[in-house]
N, C-alpha and C positions, 0 to 999 in steps of 0.2 A: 631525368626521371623526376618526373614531378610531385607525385606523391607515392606511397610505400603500399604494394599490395599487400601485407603481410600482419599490419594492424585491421583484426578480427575487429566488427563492429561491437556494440554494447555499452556499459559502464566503465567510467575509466576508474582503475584505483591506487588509490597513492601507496606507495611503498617504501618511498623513503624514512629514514630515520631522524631523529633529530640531528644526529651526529656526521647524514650524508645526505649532502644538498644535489646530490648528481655531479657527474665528470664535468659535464659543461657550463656550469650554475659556480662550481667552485674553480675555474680556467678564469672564467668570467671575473671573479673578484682577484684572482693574482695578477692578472692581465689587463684588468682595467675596459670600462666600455671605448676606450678611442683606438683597443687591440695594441697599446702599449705598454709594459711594466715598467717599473720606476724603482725598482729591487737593487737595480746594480750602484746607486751611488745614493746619502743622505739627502743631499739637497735637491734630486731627482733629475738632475743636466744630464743623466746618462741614461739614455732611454732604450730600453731593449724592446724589437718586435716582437709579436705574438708569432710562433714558427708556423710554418702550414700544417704540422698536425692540429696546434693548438687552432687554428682558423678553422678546420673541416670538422673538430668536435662542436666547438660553438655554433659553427653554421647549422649542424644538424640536431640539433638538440630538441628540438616543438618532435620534430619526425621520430627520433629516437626512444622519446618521452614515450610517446604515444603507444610505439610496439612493446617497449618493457614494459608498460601498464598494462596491455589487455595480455600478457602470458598470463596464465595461474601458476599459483604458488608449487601445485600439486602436481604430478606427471597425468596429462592429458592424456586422453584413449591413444594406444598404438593401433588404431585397426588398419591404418593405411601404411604403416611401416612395412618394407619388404621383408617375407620369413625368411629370404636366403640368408640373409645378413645378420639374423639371431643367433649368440653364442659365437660367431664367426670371429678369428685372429684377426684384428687391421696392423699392417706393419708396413713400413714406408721403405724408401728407395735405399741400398748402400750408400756412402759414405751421409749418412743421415743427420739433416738440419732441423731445424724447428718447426718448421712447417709438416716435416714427415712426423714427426714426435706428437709435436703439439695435434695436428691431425688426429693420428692415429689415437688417440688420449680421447679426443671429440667423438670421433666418430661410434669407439668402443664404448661411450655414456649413450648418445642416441639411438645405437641400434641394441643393444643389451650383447656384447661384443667383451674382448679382451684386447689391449694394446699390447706390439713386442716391437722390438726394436730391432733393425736391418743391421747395423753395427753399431758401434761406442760412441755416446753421444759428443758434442761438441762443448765448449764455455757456454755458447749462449744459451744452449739448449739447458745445461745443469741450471743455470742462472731463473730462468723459467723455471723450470720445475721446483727451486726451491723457493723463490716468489710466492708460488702460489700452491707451498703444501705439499705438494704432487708426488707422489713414490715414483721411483724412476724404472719402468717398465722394462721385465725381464727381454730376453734377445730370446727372438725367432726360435734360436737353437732350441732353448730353454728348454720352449712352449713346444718346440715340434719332438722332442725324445720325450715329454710326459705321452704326448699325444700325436703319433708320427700324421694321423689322416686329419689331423684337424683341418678344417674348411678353413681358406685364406681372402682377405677382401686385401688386394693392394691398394693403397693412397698414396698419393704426390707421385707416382709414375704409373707406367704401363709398359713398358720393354723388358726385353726378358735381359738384358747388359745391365741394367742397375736392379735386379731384382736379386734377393739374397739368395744361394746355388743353395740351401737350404730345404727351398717352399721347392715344391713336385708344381707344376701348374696343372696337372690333372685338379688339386684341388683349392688352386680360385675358384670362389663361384663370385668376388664381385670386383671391379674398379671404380674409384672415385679420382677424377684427377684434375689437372687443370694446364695439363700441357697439351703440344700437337699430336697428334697421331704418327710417328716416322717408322723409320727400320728397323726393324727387331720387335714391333708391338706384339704383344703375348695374343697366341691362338689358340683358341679354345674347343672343346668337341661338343660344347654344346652351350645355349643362348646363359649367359651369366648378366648379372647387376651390373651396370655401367653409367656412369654418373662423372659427365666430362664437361668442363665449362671454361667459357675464355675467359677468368677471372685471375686476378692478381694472384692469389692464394686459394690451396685446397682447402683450407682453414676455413675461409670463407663460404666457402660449397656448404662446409659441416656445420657454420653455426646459423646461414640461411634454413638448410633444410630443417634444424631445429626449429625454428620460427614458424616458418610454413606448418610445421607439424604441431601448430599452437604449446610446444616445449619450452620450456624455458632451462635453459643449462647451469647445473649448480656453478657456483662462484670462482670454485679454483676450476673448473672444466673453463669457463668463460674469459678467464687470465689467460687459460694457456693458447686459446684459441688467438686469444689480440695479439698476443705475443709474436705469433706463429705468422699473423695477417701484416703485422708490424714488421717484422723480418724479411720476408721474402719483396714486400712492397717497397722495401727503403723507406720504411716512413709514412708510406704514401706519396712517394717521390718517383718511384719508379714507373717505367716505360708500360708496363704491362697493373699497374693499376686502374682498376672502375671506379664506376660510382658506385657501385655493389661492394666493392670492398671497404670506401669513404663511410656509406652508411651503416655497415653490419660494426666496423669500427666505434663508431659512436654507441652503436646499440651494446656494443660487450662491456666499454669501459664502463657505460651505467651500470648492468649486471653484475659486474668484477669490482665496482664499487674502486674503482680509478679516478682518485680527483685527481690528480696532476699528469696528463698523459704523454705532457712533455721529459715530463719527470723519469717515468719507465722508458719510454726511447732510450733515455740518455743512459740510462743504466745499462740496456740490455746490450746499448753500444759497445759500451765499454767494455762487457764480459766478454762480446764478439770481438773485438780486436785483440781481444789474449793471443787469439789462436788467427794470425794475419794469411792465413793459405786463402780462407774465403773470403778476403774483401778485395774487392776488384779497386782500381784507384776515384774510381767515381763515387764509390762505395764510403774509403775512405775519406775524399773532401767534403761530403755529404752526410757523415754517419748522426755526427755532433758540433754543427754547426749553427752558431744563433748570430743575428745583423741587428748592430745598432747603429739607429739615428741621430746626427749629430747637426748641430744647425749654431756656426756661428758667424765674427764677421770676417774671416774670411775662408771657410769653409763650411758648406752644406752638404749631407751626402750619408750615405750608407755604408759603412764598414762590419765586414762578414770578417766571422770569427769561426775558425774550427778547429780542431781538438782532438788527437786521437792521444788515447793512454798506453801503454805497453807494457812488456817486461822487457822486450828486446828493443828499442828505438832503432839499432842500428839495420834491423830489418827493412823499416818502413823508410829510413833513409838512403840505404843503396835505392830505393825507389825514385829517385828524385828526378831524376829526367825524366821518368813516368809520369809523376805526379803534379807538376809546373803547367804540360798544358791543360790538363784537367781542372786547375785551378784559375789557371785563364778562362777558360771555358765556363766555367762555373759564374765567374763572374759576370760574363758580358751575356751570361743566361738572367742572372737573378738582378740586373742593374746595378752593380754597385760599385763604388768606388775605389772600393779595397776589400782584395778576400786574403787572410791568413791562416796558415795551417801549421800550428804547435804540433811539435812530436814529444810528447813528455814518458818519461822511462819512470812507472811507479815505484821502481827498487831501488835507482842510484837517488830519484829524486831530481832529474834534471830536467831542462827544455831546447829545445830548438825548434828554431822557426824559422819554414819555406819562405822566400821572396820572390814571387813570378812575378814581377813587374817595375820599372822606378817608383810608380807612387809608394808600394809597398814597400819596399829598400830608403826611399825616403821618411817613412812616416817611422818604420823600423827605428832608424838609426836617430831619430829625432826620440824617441820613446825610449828606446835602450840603449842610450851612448855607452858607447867604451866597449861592447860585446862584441868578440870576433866576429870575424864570418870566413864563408869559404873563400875561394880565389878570384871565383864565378858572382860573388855574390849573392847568391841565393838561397845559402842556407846561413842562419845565425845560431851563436850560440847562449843560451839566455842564460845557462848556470843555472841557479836553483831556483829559478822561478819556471812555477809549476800549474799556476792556479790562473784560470782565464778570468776567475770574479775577483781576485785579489790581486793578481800579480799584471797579467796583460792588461785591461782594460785601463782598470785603474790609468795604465800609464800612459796608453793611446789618448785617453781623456785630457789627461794632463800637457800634452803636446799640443793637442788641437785647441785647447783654450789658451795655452801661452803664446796662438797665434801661427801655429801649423798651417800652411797651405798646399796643396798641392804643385807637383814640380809641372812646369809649364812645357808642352810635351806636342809635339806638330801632329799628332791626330792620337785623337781620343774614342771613346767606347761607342761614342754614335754613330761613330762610319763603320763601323763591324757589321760585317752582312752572317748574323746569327746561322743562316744554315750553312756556312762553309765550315761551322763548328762540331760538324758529323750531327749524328743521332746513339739514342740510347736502343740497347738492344741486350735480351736476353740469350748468350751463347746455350745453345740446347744442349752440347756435346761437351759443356763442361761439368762436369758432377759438382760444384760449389753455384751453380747455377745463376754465376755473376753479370751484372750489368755491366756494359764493356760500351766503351764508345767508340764507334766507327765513322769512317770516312774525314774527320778530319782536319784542314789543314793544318793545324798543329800539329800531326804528328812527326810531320817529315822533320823538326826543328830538332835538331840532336840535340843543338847547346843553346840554353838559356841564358843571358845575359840581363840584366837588370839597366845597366847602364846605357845598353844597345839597344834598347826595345822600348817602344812604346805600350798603354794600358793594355794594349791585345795581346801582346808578350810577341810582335811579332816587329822585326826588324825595319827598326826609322828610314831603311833607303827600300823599303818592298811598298808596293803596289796591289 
C-alpha cells in the first residue's frame, strides 16, 4: 500500500501540543536515528534494538501524520452512517478478550450505540480499560432485562456457539467481524449490516471506518482501540496481521497521544500473562521480548531476551517441553544467536531461566555461575534476580566482555531449513483465539537436552 486513501485533501493542521511531539517523533529520540537505544548500560556497550513495533510506528509516521491532521476536531456529518446501527448494543463473543471489549467500546462511539459485555472480562482487558479511563461496560444481561428487544450488532464473531444464549438473534440487525465465515454462522430472516474483513483485528475495521467517515475518535476510545489491535496481532507479530492493521496502529497511538508504544505492549503484556489460559507458547516467547547487539573480539551477534511475569511461575514452567522448541524456533526465525526466556514469579520475587540450546547453557552458566538447574539442563534457577534491565543483562554483558565465546558446535543456525520450523496459524475452534505453531519438526522432540543439541535444539547425530 503505497499511500493512504483515507487522508481527505485540503489544509493540513497541526495539533500537537508542546508537551506531545507524536508517538513516532518521541520512539524516535529514545531510540535513536541508527534504530538503536543505548538506555541499557552508562557507557552505551549495551545496545538494545528498536522492536518491530517500534520500527512500524516510525516507518509510518509522514502517512500517519497526514490522516490525524486532516480529521476535525468536531464530529463530522453522519449522513453516510448506517441507521440500523443507531442506539444498537455492540457486544462481542463469550469467553471475551480485548478485541471484543475494546471493539465493542469503538464501535458504540461511532455508530451512536451502547457497549455490553458477553462475559467477565479478562487482566488485560481490565488493564485497557483502566489505561485509558474507560468504565467497564455492563453485561449483555444487564442491558437486555432493562430492555429485553434491544437491537444487537455482534463484533469479533458471527456463530451462534460463541454468541451469549442471552441475545434472541431475531434481533441482530448488524455484524462487524473479522473472522471466516464457518458452522454455525448466525442466520437471519432478513438482510442485516454485515462488515467482514480479513484483517488482523475487529478493532481495526472500527477505527478505519472512523477515518473513512472523516471521524476522529476521542482519546480513551483510540487507546482502547490500539490496544485491542495490539492484542489480537501479537504486537503486530502475528500470522493474520496487514498493512491495514500496521497503519491504523500508527494512526491511533498519535490520537491516544502514545509516545512510547513499546512501552504499552509491554505493559499490556504483562497484565495478560496473569491469566496464562490465553497465551499459546508462541505467544508466550514473543509477548515481551527485546534483542541486543553485542560486537566484541571474540564475539558478534544478537541475543534475544524474553520475559514473562506471573503470580504462578510454576504454570508456565510445567510448560517447558512446550516451550524449548518454540524458543528454538523463534530464534532461527529472528537470526540470533541466543534467545532466553525468564519465568519471574512477581509474589515470591523469583526467576528462572529456559535453556534450549548449548550456546544458551553456556552463556547461562558463564553469566550466573553457581545457580542450579534441572537434570536436563534447561531450566535454571536465578534466585532473586528479577529484572531483565538490572539483573539479566547486566550480567550477559559482563560475560561477553570478559571474553565469552561461543561453544564450538558441528552445525549452526545457517544450515536450518526455516520452513521445517512449521508456520504460524490462528486455531478458529479455540475461544482464546491463540496462535499455535504447526507442522514442525520440533515438535516430535520430547526431551530437550542442551548438551546434546546443537543451535537448532536438534540432536548432534540428526540429519
Amino acid at each position: 500500500m503505497s499511500s493512504s486513501p483515507m487522508a481527505s485533501p485540503g489544509s493540513s493542521r497541526k495539533r500537537r501540543t508542546m508537551h506531545f511531539a507524536g508517538g513516532a517523533e518521541a520512539l524516535r529520540l529514545a531510540t535513536g536515528e541508527d534504530g538503536k537505544s543505548k538506555k541499557y548500560s552508562e557507557d552505551g556497550s549495551v545496545v538494545r534494538k528498536r522492536t518491530h513495533i517500534e520500527n512500524i510506528v516510525i516507518d509510518r509516521e509522514k502517512e500517519a501524520q497526514k490522516i490525524t491532521e486532516s480529521l476535525p476536531e468536531q464530529e463530522a456529518s453522519r449522513l453516510f452512517m448506517p441507521e440500523g446501527l443507531k442506539d444498537a448494543v455492540f457486544v462481542g463473543h463469550l469467553v471475551t478478550d480485548l478485541d471484543s471489549v475494546g471493539g465493542s467500546i469503538g464501535a458504540a462511539a461511532l455508530y451512536g450505540g451502547r457497549a455490553a459485555l458477553a462475559s467477565e472480562i479478562n487482566s488485560e482487558t481490565a488493564f485497557a480499560l483502566e489505561k485509558f479511563g474507560v468504565e467497564k461496560p455492563p453485561t449483555i444481561e444487564e442491558v437486555l432485562k432493562e430492555d429485553p428487544n434491544a437491537r444487537i450488532c455482534l463484533v469479533d464473531h458471527q456463530q451462534t456457539t460463541q454468541m451469549n444464549p442471552a441475545i434472541n438473534p431475531d434481533n441482530v440487525v448488524g455484524v462487524i467481524d473479522h473472522h471466516a465465515l464457518q458452522s454455525n454462522t448466525i442466520v437471519t430472516d432478513r438482510p442485516i449490516y454485515i462488515d467482514i474483513r480479513p484483517w488482523g483485528s475487529m478493532s481495526t475495521i472500527i477505527a478505519h471506518t472512523f477515518l473513512t467517515h472523516n471521524q476522529r475518535p476521542p482519546k480513551h476510545v483510540a487507546g482502547m482501540l490500539l490496544c485491542a489491535i495490539l492484542s489480537d496481532t501479537l504486537n503486530l507479530q502475528g500470522p493474520t496481521t496487514t498493512e491495514w492493521d500496521r497503519l491504523i496502529v500508527a494512526v491511533l497511538s498519535d490520537i491516544a497521544q502514545v509516545d512510547d508504544i513499546q512501552f504499552l505492549a509491554t505493559q499490556q503484556f504483562k497484565a495478560k500473562s496473569r491469566e496464562l489460559a490465553g497465551l499459546s507458547a508462541h505467544g508466550l516467547v514473543n509477548g515481551d521480548q527485546k534483542t541486543f547487539s553485542f560486537k566484541t573480539e571474540k564475539f558478534e551477534g544478537d541475543i534475544g531476551f524474553a520475559v514473562v511475569e506471573t503470580t504462578d511461575d510454576s504454570v508456565i514452567i510445567e510448560r517447558l517441553g512446550e516451550l524449548l522448541p518454540e524458543i528454538v524456533a523463534t530464534k532461527v526465525e529472528h537470526k540470533q544467536s541466543a534467545l532466553f526466556l525468564a519465568v519471574v514469579n512477581i509474589v515470591s520475587l523469583k526467576g528462572s531461566l529456559m535453556l534450549c540450546g548449548p550456546t544458551e547453557l553456556s552463556l547461562a552458566k558463564a553469566s550466573f555461575p553457581g545457580c542450579k538447574m534441572n537434570d536436563a539442563h534447561t531450566l535454571m534457577d536465578l534466585g532473586n534476580r528479577v529484572s531483565r534491565k538490572k539483573d539479566y543483562i547486566p550480567a550477559i554483558t559482563g560475560s561477553i566482555k570478559a571474553g565469552w565465546s561461543k561453544p564450538d558446535l558441528k552445525r549452526g543456525l545457517s544450515n536450518v531449513d526455516v520452513a521445517k520450523l512449521g508456520h504460524l496459524e490462528v486455531d478458529p475452534l479455540d475461544p482464546y483465539q491463540r496462535v499455535m505453531r504447526r507442522g514442525s519438526v520440533l515438535e516430535a522432540k520430547a526431551v530437550f537436552n542442551p548438551d546434546e543439541l546443537d543451535d537448532t535444539g536438534m540432536s548432534l547425530d540428526d540429519e
